[in-house]
Residue frames relative to the residue before (quaternion, step in Angstrom):
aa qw qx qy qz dx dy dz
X 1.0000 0.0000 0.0000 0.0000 0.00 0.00 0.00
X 0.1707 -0.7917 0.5569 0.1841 3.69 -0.56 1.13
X 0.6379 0.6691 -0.3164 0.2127 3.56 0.79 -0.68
X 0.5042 -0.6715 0.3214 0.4378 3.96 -0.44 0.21
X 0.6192 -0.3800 0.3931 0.5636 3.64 -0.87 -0.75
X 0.7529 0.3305 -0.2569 0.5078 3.82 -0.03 -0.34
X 0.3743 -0.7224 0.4602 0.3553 3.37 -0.81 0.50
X 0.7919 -0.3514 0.2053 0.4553 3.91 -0.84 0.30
X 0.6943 0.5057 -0.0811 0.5056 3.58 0.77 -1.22
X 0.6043 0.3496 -0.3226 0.6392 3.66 1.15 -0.46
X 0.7393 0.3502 -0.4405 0.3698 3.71 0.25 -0.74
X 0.5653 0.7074 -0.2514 0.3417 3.63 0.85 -0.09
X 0.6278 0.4545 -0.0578 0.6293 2.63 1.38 -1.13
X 0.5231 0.4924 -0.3335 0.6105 3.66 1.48 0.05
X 0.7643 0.2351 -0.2831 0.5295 3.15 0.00 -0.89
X 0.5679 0.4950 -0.4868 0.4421 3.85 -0.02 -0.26
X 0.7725 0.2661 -0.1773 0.5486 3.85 0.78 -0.56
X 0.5449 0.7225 -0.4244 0.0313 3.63 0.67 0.00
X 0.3866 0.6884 -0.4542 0.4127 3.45 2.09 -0.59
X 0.4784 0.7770 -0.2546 0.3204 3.41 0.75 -1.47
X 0.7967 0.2189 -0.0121 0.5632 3.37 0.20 -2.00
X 0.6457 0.5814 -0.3650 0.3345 3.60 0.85 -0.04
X 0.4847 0.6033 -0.1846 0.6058 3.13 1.99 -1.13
X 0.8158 0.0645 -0.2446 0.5201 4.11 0.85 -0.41
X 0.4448 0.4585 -0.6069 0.4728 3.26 0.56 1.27
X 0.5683 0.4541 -0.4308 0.5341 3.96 0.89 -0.29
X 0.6859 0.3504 -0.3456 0.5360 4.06 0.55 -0.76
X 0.6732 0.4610 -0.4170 0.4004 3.95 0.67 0.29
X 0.7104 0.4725 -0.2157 0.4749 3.12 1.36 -0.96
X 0.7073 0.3423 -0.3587 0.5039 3.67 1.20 0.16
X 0.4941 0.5515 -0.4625 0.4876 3.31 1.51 0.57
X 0.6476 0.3381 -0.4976 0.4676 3.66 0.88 -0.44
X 0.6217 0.6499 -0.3408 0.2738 3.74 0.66 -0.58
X 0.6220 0.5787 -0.1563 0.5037 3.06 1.62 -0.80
X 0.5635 0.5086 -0.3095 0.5728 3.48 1.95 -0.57
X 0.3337 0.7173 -0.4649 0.3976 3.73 1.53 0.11
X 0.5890 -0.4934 0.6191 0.1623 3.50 -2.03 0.64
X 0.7602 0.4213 -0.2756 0.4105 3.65 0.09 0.61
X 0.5771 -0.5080 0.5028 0.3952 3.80 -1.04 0.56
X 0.8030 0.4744 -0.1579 0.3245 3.38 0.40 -1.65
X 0.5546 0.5805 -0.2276 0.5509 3.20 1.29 -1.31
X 0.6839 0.4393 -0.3231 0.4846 3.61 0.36 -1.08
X 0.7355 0.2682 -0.3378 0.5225 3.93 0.28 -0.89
X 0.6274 0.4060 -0.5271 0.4045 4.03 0.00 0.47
X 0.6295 0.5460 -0.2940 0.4682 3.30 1.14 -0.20
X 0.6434 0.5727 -0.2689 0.4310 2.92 1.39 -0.82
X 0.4468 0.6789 -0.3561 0.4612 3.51 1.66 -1.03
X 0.8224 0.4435 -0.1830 0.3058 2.78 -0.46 -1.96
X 0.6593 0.5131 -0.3428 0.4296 3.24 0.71 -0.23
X 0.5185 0.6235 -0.3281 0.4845 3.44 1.64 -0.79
X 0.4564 0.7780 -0.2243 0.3689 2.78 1.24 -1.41
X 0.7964 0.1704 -0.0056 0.5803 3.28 -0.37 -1.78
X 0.6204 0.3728 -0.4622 0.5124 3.78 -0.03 0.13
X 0.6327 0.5058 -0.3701 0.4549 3.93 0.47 0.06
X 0.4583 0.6351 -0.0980 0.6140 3.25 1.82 -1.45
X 0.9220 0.2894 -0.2382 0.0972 3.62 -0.14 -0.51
X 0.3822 0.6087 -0.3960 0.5715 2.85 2.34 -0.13
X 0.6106 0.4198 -0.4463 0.5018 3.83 -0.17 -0.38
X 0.7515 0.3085 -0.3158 0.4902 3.59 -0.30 -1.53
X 0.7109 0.3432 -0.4686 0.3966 3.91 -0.25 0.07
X 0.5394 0.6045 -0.3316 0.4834 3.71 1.32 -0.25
X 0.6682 0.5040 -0.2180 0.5020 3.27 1.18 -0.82
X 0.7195 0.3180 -0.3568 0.5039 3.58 0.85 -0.93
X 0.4632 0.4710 -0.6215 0.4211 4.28 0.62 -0.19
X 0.8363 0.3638 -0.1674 0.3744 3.78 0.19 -0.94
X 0.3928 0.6482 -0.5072 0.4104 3.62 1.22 0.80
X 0.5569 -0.5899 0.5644 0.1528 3.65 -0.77 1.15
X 0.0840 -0.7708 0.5647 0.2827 3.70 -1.57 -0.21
X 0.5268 -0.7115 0.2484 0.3932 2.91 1.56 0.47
X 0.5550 0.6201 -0.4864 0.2662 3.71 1.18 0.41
X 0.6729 0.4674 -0.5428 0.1849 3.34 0.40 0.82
X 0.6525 -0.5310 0.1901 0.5061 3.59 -0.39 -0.13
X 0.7422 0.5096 -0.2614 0.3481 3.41 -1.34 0.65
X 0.1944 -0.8188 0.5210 0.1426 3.84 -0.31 0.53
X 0.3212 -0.6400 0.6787 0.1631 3.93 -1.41 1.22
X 0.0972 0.6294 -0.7705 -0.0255 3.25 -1.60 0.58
X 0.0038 0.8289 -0.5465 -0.1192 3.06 -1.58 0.76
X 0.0593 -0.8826 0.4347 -0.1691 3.35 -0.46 1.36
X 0.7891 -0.1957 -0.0196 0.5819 3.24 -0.26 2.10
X 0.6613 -0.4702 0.3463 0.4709 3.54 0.20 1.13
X 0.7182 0.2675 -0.4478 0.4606 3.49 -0.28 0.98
X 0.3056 -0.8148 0.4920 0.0234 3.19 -1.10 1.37
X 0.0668 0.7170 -0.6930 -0.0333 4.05 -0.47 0.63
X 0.2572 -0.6016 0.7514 -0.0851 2.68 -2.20 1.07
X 0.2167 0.6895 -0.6911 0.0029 3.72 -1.09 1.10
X 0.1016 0.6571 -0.7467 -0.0203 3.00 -0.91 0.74
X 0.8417 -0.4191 0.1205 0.3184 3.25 -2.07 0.76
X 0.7200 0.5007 -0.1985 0.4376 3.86 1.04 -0.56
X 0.7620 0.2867 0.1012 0.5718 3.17 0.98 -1.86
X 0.6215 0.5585 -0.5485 0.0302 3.16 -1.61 -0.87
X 0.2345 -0.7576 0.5957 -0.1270 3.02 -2.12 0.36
X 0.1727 -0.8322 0.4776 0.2225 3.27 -0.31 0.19
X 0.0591 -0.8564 0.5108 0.0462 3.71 -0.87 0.40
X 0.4257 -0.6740 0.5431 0.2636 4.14 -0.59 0.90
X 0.4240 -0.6602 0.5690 0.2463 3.18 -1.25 1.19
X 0.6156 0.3113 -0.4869 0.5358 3.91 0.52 -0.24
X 0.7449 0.3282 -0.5130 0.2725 3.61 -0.47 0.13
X 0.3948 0.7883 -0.4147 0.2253 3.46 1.54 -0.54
X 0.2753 -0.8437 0.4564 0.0630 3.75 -0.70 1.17
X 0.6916 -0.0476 0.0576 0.7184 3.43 1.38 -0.68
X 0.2459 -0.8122 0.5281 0.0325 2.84 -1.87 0.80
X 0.0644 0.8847 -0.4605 0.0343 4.11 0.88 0.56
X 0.1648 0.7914 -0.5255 -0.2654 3.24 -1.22 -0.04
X 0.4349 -0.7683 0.4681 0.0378 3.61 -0.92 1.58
X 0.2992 -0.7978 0.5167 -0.0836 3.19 -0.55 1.90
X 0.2120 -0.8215 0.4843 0.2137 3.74 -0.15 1.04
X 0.7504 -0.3846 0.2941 0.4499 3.73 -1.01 -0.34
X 0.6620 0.4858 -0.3100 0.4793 2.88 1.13 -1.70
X 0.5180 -0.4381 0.4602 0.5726 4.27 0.36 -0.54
X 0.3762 0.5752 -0.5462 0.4789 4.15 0.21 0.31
X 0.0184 -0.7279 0.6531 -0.2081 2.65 -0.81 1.89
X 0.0521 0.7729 -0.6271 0.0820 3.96 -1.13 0.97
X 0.4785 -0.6045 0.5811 0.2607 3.24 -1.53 1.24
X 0.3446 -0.6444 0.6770 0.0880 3.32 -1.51 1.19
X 0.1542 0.7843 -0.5982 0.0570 3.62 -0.39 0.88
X 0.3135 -0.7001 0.6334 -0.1016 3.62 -1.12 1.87
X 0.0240 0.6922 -0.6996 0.1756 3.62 -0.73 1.68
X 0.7900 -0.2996 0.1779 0.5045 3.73 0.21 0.68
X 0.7040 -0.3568 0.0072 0.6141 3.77 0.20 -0.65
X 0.6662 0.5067 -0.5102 0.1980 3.38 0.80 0.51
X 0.4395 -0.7052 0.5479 0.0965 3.59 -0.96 0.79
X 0.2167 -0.7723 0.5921 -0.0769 3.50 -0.01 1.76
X 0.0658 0.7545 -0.6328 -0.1612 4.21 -1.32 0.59
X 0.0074 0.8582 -0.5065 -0.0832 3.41 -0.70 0.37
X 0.3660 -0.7300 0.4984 0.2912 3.61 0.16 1.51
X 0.6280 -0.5493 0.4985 0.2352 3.76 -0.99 1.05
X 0.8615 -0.0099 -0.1986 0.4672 4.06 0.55 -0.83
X 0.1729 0.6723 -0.6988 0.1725 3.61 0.70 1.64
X 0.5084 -0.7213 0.4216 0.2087 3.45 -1.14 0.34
X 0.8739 -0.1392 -0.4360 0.1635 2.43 -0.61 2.19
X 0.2925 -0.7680 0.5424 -0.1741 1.99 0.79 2.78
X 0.5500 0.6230 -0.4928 0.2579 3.85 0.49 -1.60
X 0.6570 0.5635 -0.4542 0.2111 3.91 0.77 -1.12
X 0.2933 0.8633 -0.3915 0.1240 3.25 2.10 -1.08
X 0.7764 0.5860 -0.0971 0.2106 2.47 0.44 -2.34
X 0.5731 0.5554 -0.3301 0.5041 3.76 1.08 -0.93
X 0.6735 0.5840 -0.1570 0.4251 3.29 0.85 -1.47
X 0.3839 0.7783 -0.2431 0.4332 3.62 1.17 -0.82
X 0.8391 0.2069 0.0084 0.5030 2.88 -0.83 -2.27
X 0.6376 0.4999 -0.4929 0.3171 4.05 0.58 -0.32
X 0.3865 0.6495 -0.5163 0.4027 3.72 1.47 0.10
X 0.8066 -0.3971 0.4029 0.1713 3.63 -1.13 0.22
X 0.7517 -0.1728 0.1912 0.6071 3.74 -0.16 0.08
X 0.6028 0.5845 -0.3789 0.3892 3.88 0.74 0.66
X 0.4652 -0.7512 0.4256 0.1951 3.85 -0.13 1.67
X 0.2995 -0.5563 0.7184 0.2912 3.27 -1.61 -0.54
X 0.4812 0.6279 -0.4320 0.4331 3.23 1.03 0.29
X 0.6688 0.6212 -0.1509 0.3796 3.00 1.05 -2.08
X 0.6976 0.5706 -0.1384 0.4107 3.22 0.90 -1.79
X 0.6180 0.4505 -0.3862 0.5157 3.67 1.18 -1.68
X 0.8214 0.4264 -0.2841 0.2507 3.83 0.05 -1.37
X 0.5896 0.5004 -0.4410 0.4555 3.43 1.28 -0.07
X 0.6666 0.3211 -0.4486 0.5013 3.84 0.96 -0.55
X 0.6925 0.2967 -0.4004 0.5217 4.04 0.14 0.33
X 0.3965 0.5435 -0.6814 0.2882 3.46 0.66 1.32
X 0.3146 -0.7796 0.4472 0.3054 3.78 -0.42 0.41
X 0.7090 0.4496 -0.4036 0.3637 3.86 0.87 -0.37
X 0.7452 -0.3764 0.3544 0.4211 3.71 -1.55 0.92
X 0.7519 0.3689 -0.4077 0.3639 3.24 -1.84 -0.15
X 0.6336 -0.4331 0.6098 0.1979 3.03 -2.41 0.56
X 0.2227 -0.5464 0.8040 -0.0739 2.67 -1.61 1.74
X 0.3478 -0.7264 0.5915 0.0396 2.97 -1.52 1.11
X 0.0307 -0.9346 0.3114 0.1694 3.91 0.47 0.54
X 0.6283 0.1355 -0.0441 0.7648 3.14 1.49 -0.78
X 0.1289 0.5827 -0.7802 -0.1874 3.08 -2.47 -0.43
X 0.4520 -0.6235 0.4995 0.3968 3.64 -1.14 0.94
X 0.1523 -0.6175 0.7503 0.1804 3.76 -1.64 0.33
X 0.1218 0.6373 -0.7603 -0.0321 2.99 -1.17 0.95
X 0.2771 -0.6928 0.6271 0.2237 3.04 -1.28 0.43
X 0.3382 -0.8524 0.3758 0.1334 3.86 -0.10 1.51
X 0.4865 -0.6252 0.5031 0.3455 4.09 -0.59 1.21
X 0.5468 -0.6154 0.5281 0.2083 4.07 -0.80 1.41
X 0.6886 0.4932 -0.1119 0.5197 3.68 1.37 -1.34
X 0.3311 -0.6388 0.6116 0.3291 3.66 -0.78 0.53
């Protein structure tokens, strides 16, 4: 038998969620510790539990927005500048120069981030592998959520969402 214990699709689905379950096993495991005999014992339990309950917003933000890497092409992000190659296109663009941010939802359900760096027009198909880094990269834009960002990629109808745009307000003076 070559195959593991879990079948392919369950272990995925683990590991795509495991920060998650790790973040409430720390907020269980400092709840039983906290059910401990002791001042001390009780407040390290008590941490850790802070701990992993601080821990689990993000890590559950992170797995809704984890890619599976079936579409074409691979995201890296590195020091505030994003590149994208995938087999046709790609490109790379700087999050401080980034001008708009959209993401366009075909018919079929194919969904890609629309990224705008002055005239150059960046796509990135939503499950190329490692798109997930997007997501960090995202929320460090300016007045743009993880909220914003999660509910536009789990909107399900067609068309461009706009998510961000930079405001600058430009100095009259060179």
């Amino acid at each position: 038998m070559s195959g593991g214990f879990l079948r392919p699709e369950a272990a995925a689905t683990l590991r795509r969620w495991r920060e998650p379950l790790i973040a409430l096993a720390m907020i269980a495991l400092g709840i039983w510790i906290a059910a401990r005999p002791g001042p001390i014992v009780q407040g390290f339990g008590w941490v850790l539990a802070a701990v992993g309950a601080v821990a689990l917003i993000p890590a559950i933000r992170r797995a809704r927005f984890q890619a599976s890497g079936e579409a074409p092409g691979i995201v890296q992000v590195d020091e505030r500048r994003i590149l994208y190659m995938g087999p046709t296109h790609g490109g790379a663009v700087a999050l401080d120069e980034l001008s708009q941010l959209s993401l366009r939802r075909l018919e079929d359900g194919r969904a890609a981030w629309v990224l705008v760096e002055g005239t150059t027009l960046l796509v990135i198909p939503t499950e190329a592998r490692g798109a997930e880094a997007l997501f960090d990269a995202f929320t460090a834009l300016p007045g743009l959520s993880a909220q914003a960002i999660l509910a536009a990629r789990d909107m399900p109808q067609s068309g461009t969402t706009r998510l961000w745009t930079r405001h600058e307000h430009r100095a009259l003076t060179p």
